[in-house]
N, C-alpha and C positions, 0 to 999 in steps of 0.2 A: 372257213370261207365267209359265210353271212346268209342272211335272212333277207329273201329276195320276192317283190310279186310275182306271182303266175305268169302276167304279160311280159315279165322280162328274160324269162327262162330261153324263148327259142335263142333271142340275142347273145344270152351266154354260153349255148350249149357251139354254136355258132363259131364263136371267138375261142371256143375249146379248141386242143390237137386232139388228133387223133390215134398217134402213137405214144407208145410207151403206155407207163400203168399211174404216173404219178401226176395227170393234170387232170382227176377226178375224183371226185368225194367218195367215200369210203361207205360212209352212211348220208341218207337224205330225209326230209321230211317231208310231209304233202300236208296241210293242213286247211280244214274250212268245207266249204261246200261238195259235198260227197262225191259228184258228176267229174267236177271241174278237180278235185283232186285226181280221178282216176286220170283225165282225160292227161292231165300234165305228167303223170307218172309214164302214161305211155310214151309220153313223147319223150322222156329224161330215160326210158327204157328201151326205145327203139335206138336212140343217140348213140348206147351203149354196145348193142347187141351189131351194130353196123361198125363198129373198131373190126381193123385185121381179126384180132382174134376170135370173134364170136363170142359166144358163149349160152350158157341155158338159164330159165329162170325158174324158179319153185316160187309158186302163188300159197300162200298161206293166207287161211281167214282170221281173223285176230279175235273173234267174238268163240272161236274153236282151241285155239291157240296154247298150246303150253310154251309160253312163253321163257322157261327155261330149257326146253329143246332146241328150242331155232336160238339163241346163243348158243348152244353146244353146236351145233350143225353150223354158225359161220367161224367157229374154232376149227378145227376142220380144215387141214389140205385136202383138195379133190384129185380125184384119178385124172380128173374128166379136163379136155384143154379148154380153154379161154374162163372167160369171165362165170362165176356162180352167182346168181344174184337172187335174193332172197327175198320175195315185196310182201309184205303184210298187209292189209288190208284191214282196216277198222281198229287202228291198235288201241292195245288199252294201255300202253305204258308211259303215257302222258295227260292221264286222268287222277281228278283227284276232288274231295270235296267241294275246292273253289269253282265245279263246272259240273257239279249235281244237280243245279237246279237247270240247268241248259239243259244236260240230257234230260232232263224230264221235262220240258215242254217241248223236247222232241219226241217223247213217246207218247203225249197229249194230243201232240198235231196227227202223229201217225194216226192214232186212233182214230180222234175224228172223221181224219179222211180214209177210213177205214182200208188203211193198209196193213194187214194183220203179219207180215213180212219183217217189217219196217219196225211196228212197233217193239217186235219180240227180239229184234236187231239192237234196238236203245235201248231196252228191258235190262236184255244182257250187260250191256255196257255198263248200266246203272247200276249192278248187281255187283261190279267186278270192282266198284269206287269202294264198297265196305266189305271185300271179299267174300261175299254171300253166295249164294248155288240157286239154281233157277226151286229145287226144292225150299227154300226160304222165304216163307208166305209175306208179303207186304203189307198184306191184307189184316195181317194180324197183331204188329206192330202198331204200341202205344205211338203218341205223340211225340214221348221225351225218346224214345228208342229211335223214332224217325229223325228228331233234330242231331240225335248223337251221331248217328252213323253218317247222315248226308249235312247236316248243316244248316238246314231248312225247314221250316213249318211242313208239318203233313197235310196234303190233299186232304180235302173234304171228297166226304164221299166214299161210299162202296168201291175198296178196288179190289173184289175177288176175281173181275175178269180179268186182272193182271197172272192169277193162278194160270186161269183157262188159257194162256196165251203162252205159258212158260211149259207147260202140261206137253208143250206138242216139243220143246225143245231137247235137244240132242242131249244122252245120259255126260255122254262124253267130254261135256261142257264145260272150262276150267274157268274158272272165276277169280282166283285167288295170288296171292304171289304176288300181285304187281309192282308195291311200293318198293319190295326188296330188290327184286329185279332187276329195275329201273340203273338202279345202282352199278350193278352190277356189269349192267349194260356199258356201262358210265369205263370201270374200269378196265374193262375188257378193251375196248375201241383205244386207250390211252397208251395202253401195253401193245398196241401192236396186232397183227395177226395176218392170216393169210391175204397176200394181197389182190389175187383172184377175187375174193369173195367179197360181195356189196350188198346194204342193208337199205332198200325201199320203205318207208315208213308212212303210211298214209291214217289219216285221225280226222273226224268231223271238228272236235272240240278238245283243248289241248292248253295245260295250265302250263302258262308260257314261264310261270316262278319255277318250274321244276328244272331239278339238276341236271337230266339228259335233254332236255328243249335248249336250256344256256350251251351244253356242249358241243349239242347239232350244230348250234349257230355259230361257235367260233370255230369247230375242226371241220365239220362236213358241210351242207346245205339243206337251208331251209324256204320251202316256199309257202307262199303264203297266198291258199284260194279262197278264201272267206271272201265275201260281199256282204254289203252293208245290207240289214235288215231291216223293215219301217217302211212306214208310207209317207215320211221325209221325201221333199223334192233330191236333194244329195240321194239318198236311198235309192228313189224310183230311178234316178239315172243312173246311178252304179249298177243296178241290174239291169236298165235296158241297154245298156252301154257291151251287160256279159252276151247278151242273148241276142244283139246283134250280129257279136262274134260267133256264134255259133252258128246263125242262120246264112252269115256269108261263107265260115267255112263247108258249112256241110253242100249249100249250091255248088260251092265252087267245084266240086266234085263231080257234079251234074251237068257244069260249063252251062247255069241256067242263074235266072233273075227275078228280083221280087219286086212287083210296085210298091212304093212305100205305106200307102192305105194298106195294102194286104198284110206289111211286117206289123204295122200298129195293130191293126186288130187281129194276128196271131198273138203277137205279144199278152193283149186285152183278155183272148179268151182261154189262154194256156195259162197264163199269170207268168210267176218267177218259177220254172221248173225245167231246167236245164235239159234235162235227161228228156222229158216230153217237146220240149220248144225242138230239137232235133228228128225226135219219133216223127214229129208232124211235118216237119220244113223237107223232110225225104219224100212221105206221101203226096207231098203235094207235086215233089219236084216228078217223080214216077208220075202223076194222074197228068202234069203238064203235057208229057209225051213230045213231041220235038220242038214245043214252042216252047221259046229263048224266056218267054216273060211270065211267072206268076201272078196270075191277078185275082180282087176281091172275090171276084163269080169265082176262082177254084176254092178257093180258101171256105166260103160256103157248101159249096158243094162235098168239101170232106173233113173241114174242120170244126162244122156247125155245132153251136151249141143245142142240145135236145130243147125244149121249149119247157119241160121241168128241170130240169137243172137251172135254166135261166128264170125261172119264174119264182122259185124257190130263193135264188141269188137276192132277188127284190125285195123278196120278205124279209131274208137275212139281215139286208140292208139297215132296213124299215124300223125291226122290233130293234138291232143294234144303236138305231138315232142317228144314225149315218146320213147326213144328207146328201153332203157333196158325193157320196160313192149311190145312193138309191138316187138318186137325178142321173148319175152316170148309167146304172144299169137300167133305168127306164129308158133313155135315149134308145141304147142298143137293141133292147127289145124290140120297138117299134123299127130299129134300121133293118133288124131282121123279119120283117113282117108281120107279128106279134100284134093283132089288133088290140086296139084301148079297150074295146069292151070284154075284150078276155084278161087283160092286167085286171081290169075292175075288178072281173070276177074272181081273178085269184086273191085280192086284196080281201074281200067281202068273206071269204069261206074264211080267210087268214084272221080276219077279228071276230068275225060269228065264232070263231074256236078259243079268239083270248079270251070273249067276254062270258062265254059256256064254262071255260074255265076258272075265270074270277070268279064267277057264282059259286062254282062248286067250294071255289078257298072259303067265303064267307058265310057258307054253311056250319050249321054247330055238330053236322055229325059225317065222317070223320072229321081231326081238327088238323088244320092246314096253320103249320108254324113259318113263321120268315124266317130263312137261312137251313132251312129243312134239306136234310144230305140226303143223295139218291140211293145209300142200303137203307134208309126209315122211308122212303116215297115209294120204294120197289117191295119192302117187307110187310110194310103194315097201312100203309095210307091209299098207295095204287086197289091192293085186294079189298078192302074195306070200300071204297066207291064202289068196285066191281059188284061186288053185294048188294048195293041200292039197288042196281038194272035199269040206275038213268044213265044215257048219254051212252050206251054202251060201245056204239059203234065207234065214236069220239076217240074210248077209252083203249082200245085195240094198238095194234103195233110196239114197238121194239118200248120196255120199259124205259130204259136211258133215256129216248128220245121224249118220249111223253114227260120225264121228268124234267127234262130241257124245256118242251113248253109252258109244262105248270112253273117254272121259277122265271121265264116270262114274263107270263102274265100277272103274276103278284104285284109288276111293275105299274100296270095299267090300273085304270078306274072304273066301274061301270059307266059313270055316266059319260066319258071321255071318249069310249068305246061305242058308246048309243050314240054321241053325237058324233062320232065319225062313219059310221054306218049311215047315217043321213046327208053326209055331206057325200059320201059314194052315189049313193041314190041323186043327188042332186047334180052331181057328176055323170051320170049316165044319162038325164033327163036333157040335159047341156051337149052332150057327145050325140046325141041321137035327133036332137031339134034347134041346135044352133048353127051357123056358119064358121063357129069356132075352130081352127082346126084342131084333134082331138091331142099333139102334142101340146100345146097351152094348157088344156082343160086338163091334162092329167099332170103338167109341173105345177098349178097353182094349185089343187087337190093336196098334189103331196108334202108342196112346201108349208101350206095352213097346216093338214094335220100335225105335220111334224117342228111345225111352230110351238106348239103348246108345251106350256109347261107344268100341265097339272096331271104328270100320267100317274103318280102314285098317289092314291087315293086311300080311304080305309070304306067307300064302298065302291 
């Protein structure tokens, strides 16, 4: 058949029959954004399960997956009438070095956003690219062993909690096999076989050079749910362009409406995240109760950002040098009612702690190195401050995170840090005894500090 987007799938399923066995693909692919793949598998699975015949589906996990069973299992005549259809979920049989380094800053972002699910989800995946087993320490892995097996420079940095994360995974866990497989797969589907039985194939990341990707695309179908990634103008509209669609299909269910202020700034405060932009767009439409229109005031009232979450965003911003997006997220704060003299204050605690911390780098006892990995900042440099008994309380919370801020602040300068400290101070004196109103005085605040170009310093 051919390699088709997402949005044109209802259209074809549409212009499908619905009798007989021979005006549908045999095997399919789902491929790209993990949400938006399921959501089109349902729909190419509902299509199917709605022919005369019926039929049943067997869900298989693919990160579980003995992937030489479920080829044996669609060799296989069924007792059973109508259609057997077989969906796999997260397959690994379209993985392969050229998308190792993808999967890994998808198990980077997991982290981050501490989704510990998520990340032991890609973990896996990443595991199955050099046939490894979640007992297969990464952690322990030279450089040259890391570029062999994936193709890519090794992280910096401690990843023994990549252990602590595999530790809780299933013994059961098959990792291995896949390249042969693949093939395998390859000849199996060529030869024929039961015509009942049909192959769902759904993949985040999927190296499009492989032998079964070319074959999906010329005997069976392939869809393609990926969206553009980036904060590219193209980018940002390709994702609000999906999350639209999502926010009208999921109303339309509700026979309800959104003013467009409220879909921006759901959009705003959810980000790109499919699976949540839905979670919330139901909430809202439920808290609506029988009125026809969503508006900002509900969207507040249950979609609110916490006031740290949003304040933290700021700083994000801020240490990143982000201007256009820290003027974005100060706007918002203030729309949310977020007084200036509490931005201040979170700015003021925010470099009272970088310039606490530069001090400590420029101290001779411990020795604070540039480019310093967080198992040497968690081993020997975090516990050795702790021994001083300065700054103790500073020194407290999650090691990682504190090592995130000391590689910060190495960025900054004392005296860059002194002199923004006073320009807050003179910023609060302005907010408090001028007619100014206090949005000006905090975008000129931030556009000076962040004018400078002197933050890395050597004091």
């Amino acid at each position: 058949m051919a390699l088709i987007k997402r949005i044109e799938l209802p259209s074809l399923l549409t212009g499908g029959g619905q009798d007989g066995w021979d005006d549908f693909p045999r095997i399919v692919l789902f491929f790209g954004e993990r949400f938006l793949c399921r959501e089109a598998a349902d729909t190419f699975q509902k299509w199917l399960l709605e022919r005369p015949a019926g039929g049943a589906v067997n869900v298989i996990d693919g990160d579980a997956e003995d992937c030489g069973r479920t080829l044996g299992q669609l060799l296989n005549f069924s007792l059973l009438p109508g259609l057997q259809i077989f969906r796999v979920t997260d397959s690994r049989l379209f993985h392969s070095k050229q998308v190792a380094s993808s999967i890994w800053g998808r198990v980077e972002q997991a982290k981050a956003s501490g989704k510990d699910a998520a990340c032991r989800r890609h973990l896996l995946s990443f595991l199955s690219l050099a046939g490894l087993t979640p007992d297969d320490l990464l952690n322990e892995m030279s450089g040259e062993q890391w570029q062999g097996l994936f193709g890519f420079a090794r992280p910096d940095g401690d990843l023994g909690w990549t252990s602590e994360l595999l530790a809780a995974a299933s013994a059961s866990v098959k990792t291995g096999g896949v390249s042969d497989i693949a093939g395998r797969y390859v000849e199996a589907f060529k030869k024929g076989g039961p015509p009942a039985n049909v192959l769902i194939l759904c993949a985040e990341a999927v190296d499009k050079r492989k032998q079964l990707f070319t074959f999906i695309k010329k005997e069976g179908l392939v869809v393609d749910c990926s969206v553009a990634s980036g904060v590219g103008a193209a980018a940002q509209k390709g994702q609000k362009e999906v999350l639209r669609e999502m926010v009208f299909k999921t109303l339309e269910a509700f026979q309800k409406k959104i003013a467009p202020k409220a879909m921006e700034a759901l959009f705003e405060r959810v980000g790109f995240h499919p699976v949540a932009v839905v979670m919330e767009t139901e909430k809202l439409a439920l808290f609506a109760a029988d009125r026809d229109l969503i508006t900002v005031e509900d969207l507040d009232a249950m979609v609110g950002r916490t006031r740290e979450d949003a304040l933290f965003e700021l700083t994000d911003a801020f240490g990143k040098r982000q201007v256009a997006r820290t003027l974005l997220v100060l706007n918002h704060l203030q729309d949310q009612g977020i007084h200036g003299l509490a931005i201040l204050a979170t700015m003021r605690n925010y470099l009272r702690k970088m310039l606490i911390f530069r001090s400590l780098q420029l101290g001779t006892q411990p020795t604070w190195q540039s480019g310093m990995n967080a198992g040497h900042f968690q081993k020997v440099y975090l516990p050795a401050l702790k021994e001083s008994g300065e700054w103790s309380e500073l020194l407290k919370g999650h090691p990682y995170a504190l090592f995130m801020s000391f590689s910060r602040a190495q960025e900054y300068s004392c005296p860059v840090l002194k002199k923004w400290l006073g320009q807050l101070l003179q910023a609060e004196f302005r907010m408090k005894g001028s007619p100014l109103p206090p949005e000006l005085v905090l975008e000129e605040l931030f556009l000076t500090m962040l004018g400078a170009r002197s933050f890395k310093r050597t004091g």
